[in-house]
PDB file of N, H, CA, C and O in Angstrom:
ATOM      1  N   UNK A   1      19.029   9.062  24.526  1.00  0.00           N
ATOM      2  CA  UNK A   1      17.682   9.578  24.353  1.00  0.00           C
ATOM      3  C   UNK A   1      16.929   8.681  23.363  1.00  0.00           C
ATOM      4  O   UNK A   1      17.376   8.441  22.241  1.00  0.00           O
ATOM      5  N   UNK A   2      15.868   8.238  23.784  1.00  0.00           N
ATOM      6  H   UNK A   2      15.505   8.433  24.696  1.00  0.00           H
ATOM      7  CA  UNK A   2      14.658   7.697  23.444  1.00  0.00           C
ATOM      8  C   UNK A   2      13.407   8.503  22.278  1.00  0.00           C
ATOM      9  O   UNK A   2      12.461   9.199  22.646  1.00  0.00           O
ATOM     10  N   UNK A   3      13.812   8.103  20.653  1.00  0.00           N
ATOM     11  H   UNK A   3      14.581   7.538  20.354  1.00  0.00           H
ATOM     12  CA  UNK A   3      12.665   8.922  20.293  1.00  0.00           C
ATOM     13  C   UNK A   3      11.450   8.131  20.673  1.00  0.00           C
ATOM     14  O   UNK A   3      10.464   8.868  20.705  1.00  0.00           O
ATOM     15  N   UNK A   4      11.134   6.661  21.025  1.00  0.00           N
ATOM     16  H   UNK A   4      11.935   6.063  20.999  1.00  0.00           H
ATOM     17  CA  UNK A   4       9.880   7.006  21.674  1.00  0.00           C
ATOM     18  C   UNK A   4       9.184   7.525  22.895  1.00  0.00           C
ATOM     19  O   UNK A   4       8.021   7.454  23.292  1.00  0.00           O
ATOM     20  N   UNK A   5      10.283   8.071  23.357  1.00  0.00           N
ATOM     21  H   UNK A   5      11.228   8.129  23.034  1.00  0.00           H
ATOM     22  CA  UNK A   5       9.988   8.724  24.609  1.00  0.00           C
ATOM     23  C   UNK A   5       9.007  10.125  24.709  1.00  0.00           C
ATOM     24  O   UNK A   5       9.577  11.212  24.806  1.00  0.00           O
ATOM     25  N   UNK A   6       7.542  10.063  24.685  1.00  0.00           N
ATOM     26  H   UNK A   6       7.079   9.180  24.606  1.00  0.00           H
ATOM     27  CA  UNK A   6       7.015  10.897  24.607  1.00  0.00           C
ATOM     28  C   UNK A   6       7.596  12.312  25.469  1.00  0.00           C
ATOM     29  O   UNK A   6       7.522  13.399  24.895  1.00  0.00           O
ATOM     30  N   UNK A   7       8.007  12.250  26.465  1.00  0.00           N
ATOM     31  H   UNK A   7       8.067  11.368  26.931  1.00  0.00           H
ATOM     32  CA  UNK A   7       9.059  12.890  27.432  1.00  0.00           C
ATOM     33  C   UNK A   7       9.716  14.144  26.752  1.00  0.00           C
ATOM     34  O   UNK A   7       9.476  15.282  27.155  1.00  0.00           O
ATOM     35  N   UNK A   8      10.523  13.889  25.744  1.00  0.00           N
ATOM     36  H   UNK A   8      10.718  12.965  25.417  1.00  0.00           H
ATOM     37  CA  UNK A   8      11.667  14.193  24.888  1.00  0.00           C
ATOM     38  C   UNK A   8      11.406  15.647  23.996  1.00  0.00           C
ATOM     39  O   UNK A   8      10.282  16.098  23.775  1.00  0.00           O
ATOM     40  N   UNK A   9      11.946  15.912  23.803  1.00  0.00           N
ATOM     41  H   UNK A   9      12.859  15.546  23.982  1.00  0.00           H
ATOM     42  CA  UNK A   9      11.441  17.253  22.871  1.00  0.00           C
ATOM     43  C   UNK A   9      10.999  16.508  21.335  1.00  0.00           C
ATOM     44  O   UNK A   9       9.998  16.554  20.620  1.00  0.00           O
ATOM     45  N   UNK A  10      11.949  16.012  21.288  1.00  0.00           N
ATOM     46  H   UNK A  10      12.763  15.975  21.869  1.00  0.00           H
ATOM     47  CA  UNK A  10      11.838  14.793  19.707  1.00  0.00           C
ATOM     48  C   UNK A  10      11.448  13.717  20.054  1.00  0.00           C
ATOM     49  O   UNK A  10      11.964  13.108  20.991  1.00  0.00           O
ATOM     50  N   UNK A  11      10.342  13.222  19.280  1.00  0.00           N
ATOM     51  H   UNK A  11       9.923  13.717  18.519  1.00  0.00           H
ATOM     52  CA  UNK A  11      10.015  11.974  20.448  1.00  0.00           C
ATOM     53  C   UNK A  11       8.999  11.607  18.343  1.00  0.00           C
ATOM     54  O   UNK A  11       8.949  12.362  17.372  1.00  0.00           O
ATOM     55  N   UNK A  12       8.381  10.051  18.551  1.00  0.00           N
ATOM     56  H   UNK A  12       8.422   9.438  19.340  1.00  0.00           H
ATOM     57  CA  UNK A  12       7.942   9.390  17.130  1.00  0.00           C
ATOM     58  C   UNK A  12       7.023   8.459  17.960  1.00  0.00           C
ATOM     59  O   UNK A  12       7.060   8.459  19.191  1.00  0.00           O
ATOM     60  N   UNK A  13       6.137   7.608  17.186  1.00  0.00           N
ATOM     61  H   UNK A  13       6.107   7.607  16.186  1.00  0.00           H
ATOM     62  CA  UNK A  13       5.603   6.400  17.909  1.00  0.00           C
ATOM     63  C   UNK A  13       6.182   5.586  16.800  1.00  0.00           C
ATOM     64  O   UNK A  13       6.758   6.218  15.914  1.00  0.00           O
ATOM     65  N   UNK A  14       6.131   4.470  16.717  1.00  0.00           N
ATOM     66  H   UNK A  14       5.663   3.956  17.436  1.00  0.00           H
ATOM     67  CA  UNK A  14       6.320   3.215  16.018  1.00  0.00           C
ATOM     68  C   UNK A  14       5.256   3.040  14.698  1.00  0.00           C
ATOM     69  O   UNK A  14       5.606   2.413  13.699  1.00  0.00           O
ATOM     70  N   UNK A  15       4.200   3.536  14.792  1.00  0.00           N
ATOM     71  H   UNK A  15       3.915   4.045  15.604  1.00  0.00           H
ATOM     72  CA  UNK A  15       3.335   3.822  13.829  1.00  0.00           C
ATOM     73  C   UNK A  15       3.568   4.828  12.713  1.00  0.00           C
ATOM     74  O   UNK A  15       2.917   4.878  11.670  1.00  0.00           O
ATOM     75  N   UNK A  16       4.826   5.824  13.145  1.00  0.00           N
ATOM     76  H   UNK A  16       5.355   5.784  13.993  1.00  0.00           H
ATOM     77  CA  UNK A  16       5.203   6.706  12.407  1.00  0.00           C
ATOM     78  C   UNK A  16       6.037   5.950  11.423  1.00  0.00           C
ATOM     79  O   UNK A  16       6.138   6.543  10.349  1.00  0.00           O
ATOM     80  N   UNK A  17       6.556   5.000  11.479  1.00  0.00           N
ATOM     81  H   UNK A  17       6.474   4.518  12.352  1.00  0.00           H
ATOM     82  CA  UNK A  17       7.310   4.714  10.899  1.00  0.00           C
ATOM     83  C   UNK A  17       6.951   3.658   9.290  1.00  0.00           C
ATOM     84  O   UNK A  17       6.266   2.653   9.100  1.00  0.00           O
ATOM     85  N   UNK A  18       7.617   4.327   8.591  1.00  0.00           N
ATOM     86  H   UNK A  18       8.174   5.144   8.745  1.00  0.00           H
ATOM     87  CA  UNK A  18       7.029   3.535   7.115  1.00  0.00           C
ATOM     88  C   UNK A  18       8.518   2.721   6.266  1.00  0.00           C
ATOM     89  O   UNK A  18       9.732   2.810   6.086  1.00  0.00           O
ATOM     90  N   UNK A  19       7.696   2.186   6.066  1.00  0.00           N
ATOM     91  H   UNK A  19       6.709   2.114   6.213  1.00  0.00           H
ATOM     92  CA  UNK A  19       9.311   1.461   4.892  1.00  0.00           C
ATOM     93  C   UNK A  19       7.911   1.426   3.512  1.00  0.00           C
ATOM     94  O   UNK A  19       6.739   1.089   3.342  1.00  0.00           O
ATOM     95  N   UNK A  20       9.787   2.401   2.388  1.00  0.00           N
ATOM     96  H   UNK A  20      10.739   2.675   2.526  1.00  0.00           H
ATOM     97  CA  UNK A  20       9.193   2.518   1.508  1.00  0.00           C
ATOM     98  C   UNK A  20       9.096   1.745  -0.069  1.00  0.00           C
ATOM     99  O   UNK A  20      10.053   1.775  -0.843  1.00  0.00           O
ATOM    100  N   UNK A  21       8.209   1.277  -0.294  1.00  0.00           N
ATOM    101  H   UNK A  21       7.432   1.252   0.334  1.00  0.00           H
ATOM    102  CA  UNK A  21       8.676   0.237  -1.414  1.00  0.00           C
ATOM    103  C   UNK A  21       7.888   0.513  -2.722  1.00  0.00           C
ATOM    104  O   UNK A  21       6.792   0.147  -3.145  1.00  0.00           O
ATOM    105  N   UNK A  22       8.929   1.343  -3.214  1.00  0.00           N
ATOM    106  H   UNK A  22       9.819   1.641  -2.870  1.00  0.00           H
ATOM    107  CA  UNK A  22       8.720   2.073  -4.644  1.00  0.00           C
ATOM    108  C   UNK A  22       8.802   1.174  -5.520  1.00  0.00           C
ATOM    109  O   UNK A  22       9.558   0.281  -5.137  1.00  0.00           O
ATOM    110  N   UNK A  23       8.119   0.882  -7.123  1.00  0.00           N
ATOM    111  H   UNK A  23       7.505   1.607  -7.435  1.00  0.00           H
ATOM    112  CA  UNK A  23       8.379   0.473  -8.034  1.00  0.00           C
ATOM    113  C   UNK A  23      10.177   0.620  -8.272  1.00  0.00           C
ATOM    114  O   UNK A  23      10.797  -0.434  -8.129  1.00  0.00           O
ATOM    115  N   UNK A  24      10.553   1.204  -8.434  1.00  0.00           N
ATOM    116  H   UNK A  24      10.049   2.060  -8.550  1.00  0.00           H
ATOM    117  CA  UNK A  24      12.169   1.432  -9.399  1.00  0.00           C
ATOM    118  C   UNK A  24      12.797   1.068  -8.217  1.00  0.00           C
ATOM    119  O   UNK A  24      13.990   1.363  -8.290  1.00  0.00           O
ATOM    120  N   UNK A  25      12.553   0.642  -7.341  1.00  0.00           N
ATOM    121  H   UNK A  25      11.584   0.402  -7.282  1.00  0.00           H
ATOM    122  CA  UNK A  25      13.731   0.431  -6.250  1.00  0.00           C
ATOM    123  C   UNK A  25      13.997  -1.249  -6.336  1.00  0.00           C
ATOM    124  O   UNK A  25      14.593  -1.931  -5.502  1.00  0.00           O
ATOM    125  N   UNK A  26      13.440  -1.649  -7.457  1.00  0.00           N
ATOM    126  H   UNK A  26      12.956  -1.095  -8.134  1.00  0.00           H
ATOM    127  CA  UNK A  26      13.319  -3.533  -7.305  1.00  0.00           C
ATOM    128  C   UNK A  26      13.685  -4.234  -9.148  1.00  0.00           C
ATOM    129  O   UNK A  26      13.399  -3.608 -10.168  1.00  0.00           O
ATOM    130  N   UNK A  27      14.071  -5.037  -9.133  1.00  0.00           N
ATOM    131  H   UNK A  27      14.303  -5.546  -8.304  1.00  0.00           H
ATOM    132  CA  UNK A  27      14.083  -5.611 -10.227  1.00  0.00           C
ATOM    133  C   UNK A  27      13.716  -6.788 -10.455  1.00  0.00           C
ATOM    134  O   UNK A  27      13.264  -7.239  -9.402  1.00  0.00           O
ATOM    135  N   UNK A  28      13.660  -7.634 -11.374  1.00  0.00           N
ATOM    136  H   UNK A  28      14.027  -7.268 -12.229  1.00  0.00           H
ATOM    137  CA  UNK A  28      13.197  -8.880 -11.548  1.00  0.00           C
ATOM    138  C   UNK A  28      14.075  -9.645 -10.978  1.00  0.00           C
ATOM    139  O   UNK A  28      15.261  -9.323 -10.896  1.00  0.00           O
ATOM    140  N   UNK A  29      13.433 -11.115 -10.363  1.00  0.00           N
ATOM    141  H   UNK A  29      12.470 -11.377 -10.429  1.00  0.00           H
ATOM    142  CA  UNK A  29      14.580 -12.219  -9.902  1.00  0.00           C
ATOM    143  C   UNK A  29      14.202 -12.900 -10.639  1.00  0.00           C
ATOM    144  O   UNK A  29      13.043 -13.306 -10.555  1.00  0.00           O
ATOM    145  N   UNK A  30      15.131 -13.334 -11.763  1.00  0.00           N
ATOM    146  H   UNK A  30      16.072 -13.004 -11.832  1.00  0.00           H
ATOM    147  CA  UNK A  30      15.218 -14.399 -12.745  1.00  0.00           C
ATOM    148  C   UNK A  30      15.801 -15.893 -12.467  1.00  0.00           C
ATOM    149  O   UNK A  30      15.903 -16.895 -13.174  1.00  0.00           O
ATOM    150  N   UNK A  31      16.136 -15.590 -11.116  1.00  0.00           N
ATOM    151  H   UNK A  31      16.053 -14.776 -10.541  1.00  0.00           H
ATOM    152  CA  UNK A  31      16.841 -17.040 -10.444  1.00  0.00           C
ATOM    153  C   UNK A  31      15.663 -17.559  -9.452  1.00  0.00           C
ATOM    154  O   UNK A  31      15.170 -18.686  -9.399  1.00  0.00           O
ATOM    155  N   UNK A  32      15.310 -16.227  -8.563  1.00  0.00           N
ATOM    156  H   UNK A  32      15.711 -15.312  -8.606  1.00  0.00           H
ATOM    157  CA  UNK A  32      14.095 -16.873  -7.752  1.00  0.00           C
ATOM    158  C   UNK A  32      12.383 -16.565  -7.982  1.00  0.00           C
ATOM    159  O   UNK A  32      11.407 -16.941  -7.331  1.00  0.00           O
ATOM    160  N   UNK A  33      12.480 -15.899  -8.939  1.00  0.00           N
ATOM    161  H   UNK A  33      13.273 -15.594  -9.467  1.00  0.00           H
ATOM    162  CA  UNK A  33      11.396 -15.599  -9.600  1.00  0.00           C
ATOM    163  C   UNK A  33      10.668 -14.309  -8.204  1.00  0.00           C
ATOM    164  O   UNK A  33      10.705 -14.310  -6.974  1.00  0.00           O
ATOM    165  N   UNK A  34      10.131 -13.456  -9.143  1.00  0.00           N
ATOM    166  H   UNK A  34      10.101 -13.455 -10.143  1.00  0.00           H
ATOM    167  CA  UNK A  34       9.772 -12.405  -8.105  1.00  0.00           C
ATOM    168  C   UNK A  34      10.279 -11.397  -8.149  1.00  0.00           C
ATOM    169  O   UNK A  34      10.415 -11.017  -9.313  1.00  0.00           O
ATOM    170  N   UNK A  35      10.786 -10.487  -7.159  1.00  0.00           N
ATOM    171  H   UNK A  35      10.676 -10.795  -6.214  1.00  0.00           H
ATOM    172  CA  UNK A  35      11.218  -9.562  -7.227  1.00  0.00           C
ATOM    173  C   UNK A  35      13.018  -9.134  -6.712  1.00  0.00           C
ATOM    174  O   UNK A  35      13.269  -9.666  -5.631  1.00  0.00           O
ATOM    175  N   UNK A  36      13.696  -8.670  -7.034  1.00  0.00           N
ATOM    176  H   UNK A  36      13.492  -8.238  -7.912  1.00  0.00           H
ATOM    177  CA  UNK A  36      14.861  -7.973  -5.483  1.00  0.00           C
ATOM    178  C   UNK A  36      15.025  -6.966  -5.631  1.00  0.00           C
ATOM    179  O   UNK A  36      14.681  -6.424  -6.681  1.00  0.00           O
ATOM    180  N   UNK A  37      15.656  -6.265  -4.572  1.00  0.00           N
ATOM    181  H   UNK A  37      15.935  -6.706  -3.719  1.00  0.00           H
ATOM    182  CA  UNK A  37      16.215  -4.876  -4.657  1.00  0.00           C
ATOM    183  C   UNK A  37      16.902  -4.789  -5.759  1.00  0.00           C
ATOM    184  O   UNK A  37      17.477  -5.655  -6.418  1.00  0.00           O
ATOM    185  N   UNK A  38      16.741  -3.161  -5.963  1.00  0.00           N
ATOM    186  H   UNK A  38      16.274  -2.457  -5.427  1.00  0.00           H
ATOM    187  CA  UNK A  38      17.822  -2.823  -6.959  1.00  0.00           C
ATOM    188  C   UNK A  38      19.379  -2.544  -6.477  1.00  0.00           C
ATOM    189  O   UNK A  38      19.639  -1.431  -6.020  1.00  0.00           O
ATOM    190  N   UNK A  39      20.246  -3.379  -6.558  1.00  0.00           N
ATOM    191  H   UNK A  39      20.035  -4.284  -6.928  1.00  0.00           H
ATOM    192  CA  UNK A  39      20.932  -2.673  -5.400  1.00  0.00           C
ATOM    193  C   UNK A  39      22.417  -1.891  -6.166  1.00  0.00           C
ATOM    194  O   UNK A  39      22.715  -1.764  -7.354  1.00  0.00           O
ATOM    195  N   UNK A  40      23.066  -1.507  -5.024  1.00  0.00           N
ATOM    196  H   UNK A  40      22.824  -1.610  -4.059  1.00  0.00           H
ATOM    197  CA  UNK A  40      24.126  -0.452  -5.627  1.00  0.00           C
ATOM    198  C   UNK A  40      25.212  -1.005  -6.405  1.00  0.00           C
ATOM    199  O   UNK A  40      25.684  -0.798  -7.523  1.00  0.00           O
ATOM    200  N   UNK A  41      25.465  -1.839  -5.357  1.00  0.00           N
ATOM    201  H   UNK A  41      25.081  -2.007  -4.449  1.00  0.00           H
ATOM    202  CA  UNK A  41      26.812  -3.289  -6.302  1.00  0.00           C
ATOM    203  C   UNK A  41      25.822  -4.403  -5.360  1.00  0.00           C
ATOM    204  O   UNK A  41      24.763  -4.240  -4.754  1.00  0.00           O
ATOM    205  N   UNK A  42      26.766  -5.660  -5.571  1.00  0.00           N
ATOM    206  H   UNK A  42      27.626  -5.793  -6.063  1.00  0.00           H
ATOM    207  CA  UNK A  42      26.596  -6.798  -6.019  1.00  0.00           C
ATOM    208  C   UNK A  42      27.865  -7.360  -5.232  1.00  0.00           C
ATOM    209  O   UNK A  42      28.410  -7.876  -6.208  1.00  0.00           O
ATOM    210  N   UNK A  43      28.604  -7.594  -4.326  1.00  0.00           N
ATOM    211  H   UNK A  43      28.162  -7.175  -3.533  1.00  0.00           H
ATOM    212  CA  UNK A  43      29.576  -8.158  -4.238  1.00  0.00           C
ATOM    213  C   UNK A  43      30.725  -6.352  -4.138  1.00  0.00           C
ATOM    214  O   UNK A  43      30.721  -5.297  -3.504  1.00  0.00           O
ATOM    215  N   UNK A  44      31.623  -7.120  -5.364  1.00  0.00           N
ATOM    216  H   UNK A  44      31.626  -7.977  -5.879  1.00  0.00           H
ATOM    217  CA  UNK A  44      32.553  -5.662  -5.606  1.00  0.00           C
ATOM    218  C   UNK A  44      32.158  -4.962  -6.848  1.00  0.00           C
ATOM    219  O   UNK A  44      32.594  -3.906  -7.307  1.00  0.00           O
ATOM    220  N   UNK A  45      31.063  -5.919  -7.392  1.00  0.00           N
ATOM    221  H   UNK A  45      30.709  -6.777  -7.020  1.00  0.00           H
ATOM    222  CA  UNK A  45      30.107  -5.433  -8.711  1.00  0.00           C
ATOM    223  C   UNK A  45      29.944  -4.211  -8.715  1.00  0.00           C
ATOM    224  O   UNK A  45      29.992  -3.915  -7.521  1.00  0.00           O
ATOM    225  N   UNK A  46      29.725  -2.983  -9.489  1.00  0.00           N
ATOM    226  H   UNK A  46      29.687  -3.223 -10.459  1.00  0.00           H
ATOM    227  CA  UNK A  46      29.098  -2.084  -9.512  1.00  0.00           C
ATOM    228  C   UNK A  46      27.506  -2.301 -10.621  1.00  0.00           C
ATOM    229  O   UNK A  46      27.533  -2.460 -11.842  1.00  0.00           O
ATOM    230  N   UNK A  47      26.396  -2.251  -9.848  1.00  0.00           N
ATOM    231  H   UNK A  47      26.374  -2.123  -8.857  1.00  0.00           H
ATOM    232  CA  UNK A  47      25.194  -2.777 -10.291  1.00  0.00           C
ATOM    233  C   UNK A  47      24.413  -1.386 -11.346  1.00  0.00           C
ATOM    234  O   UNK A  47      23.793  -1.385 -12.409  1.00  0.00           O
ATOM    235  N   UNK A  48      24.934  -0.118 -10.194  1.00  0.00           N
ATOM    236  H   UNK A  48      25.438  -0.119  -9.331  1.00  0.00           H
ATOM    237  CA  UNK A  48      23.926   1.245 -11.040  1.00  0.00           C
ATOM    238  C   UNK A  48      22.997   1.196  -9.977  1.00  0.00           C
ATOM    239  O   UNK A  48      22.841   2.358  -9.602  1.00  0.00           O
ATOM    240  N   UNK A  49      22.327   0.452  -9.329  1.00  0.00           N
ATOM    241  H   UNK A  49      22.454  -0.492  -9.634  1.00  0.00           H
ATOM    242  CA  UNK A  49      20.853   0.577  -8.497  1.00  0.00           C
ATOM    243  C   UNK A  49      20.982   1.739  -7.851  1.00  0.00           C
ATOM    244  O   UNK A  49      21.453   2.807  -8.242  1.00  0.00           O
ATOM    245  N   UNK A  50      20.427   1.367  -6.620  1.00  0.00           N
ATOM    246  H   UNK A  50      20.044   0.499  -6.303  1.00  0.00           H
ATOM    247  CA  UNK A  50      19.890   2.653  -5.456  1.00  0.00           C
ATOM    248  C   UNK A  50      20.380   2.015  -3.760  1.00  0.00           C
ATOM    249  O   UNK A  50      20.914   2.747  -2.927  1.00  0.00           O
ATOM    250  N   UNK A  51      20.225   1.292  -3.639  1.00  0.00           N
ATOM    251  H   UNK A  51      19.792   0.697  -4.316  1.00  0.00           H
ATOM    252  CA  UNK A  51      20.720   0.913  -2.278  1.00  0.00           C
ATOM    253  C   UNK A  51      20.372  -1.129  -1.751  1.00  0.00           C
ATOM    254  O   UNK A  51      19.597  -1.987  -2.175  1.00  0.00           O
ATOM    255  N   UNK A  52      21.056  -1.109  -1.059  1.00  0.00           N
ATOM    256  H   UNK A  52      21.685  -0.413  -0.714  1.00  0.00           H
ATOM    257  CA  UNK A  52      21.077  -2.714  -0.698  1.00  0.00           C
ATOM    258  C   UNK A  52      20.283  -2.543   0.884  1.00  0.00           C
ATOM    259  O   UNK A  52      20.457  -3.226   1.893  1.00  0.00           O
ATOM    260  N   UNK A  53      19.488  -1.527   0.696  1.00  0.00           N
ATOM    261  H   UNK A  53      19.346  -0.972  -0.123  1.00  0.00           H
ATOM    262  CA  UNK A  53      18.200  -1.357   2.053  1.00  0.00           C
ATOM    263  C   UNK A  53      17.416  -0.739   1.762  1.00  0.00           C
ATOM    264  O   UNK A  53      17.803   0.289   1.206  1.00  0.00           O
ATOM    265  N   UNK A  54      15.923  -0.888   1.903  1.00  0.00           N
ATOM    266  H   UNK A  54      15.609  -1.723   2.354  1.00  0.00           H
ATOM    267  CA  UNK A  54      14.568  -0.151   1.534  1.00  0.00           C
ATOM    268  C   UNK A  54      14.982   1.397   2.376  1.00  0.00           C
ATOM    269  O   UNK A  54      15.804   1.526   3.284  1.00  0.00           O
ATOM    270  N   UNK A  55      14.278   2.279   1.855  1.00  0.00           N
ATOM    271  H   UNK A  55      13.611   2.174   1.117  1.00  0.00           H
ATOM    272  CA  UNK A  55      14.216   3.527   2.704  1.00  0.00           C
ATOM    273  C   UNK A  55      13.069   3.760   3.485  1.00  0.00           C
ATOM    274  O   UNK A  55      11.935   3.480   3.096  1.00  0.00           O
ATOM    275  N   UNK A  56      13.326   4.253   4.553  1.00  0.00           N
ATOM    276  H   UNK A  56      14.247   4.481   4.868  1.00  0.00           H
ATOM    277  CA  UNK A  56      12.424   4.575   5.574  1.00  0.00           C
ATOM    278  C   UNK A  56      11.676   5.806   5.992  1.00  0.00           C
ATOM    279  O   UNK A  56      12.391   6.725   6.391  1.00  0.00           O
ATOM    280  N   UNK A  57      10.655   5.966   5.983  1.00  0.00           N
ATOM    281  H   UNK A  57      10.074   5.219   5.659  1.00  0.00           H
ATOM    282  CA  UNK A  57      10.021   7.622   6.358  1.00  0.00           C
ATOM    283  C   UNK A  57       9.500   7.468   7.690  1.00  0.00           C
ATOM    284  O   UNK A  57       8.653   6.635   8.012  1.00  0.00           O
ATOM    285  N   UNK A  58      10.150   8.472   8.597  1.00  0.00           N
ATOM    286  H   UNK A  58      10.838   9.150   8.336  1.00  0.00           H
ATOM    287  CA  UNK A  58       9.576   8.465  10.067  1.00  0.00           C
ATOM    288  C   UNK A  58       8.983   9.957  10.122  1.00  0.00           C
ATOM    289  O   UNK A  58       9.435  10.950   9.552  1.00  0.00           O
ATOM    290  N   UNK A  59       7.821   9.856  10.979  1.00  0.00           N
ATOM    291  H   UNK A  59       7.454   9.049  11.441  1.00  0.00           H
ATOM    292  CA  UNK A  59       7.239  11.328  11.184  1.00  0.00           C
ATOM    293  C   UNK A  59       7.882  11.282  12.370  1.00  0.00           C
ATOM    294  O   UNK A  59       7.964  10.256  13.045  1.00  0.00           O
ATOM    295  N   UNK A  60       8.504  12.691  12.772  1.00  0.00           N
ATOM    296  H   UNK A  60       8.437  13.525  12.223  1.00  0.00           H
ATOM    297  CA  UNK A  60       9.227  13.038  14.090  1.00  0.00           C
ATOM    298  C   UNK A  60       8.450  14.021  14.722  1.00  0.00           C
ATOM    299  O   UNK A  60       8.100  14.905  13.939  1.00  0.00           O
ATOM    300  N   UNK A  61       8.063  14.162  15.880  1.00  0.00           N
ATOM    301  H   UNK A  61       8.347  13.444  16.515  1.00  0.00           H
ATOM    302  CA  UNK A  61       6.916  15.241  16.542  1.00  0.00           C
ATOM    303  C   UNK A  61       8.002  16.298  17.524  1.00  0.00           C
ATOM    304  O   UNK A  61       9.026  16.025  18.150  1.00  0.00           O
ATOM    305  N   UNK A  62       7.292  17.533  17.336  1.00  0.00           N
ATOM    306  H   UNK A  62       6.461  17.755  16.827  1.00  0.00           H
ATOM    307  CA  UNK A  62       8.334  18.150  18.779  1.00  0.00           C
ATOM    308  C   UNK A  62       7.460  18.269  19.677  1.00  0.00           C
ATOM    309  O   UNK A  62       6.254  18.221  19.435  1.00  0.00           O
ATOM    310  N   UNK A  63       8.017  18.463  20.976  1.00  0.00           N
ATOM    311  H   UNK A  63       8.997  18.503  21.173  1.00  0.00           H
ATOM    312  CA  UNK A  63       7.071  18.587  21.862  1.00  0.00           C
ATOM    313  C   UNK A  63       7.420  20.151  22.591  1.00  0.00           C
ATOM    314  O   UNK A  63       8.489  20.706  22.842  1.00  0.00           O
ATOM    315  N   UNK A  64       6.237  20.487  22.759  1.00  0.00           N
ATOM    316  H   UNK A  64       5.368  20.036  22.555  1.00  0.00           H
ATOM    317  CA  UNK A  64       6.666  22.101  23.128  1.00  0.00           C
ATOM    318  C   UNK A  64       5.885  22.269  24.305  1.00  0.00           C
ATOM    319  O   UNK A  64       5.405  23.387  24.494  1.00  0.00           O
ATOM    320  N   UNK A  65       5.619  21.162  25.318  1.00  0.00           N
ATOM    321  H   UNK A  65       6.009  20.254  25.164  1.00  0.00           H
ATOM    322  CA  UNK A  65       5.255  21.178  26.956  1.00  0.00           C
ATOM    323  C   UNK A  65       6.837  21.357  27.900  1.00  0.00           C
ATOM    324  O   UNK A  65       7.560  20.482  28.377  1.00  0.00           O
ATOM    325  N   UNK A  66       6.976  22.936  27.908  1.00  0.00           N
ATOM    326  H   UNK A  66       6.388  23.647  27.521  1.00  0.00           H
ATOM    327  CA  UNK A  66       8.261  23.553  28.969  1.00  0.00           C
ATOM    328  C   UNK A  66       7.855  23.731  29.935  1.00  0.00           C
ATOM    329  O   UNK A  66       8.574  24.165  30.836  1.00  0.00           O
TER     330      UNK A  66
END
């Protein structure tokens, strides 16, 4: 099953979809100047961050044509 399948009971468009890029989710790059994730580890590092992938917000629609 297809959530863009308007069809579907659960169904999204592509426009629903957000990637989210919070202040605290990034830290300084002192090697490449700029920014990186904050991330969880590092290798086998344990870093403290939040994740080694941005988070995503999708609006999901139901469809209630029975």
């Amino acid at each position: 099953m297809s959530l863009l399948n308007k069809n579907n009971n659960l169904f999204t468009t592509q426009k629903n979809a957000q990637i989210i890029t919070l202040p605290f989710l990034f830290i300084n790059d002192t090697k490449y100047k700029g920014q990186k994730l904050y991330r969880t580890y590092l290798g086998y590092r344990y870093q403290g961050g939040f994740s080694d992938h941005l988070p995503i917000r999708l609006k999901v629609s139901i469809n209630n044509n029975d």
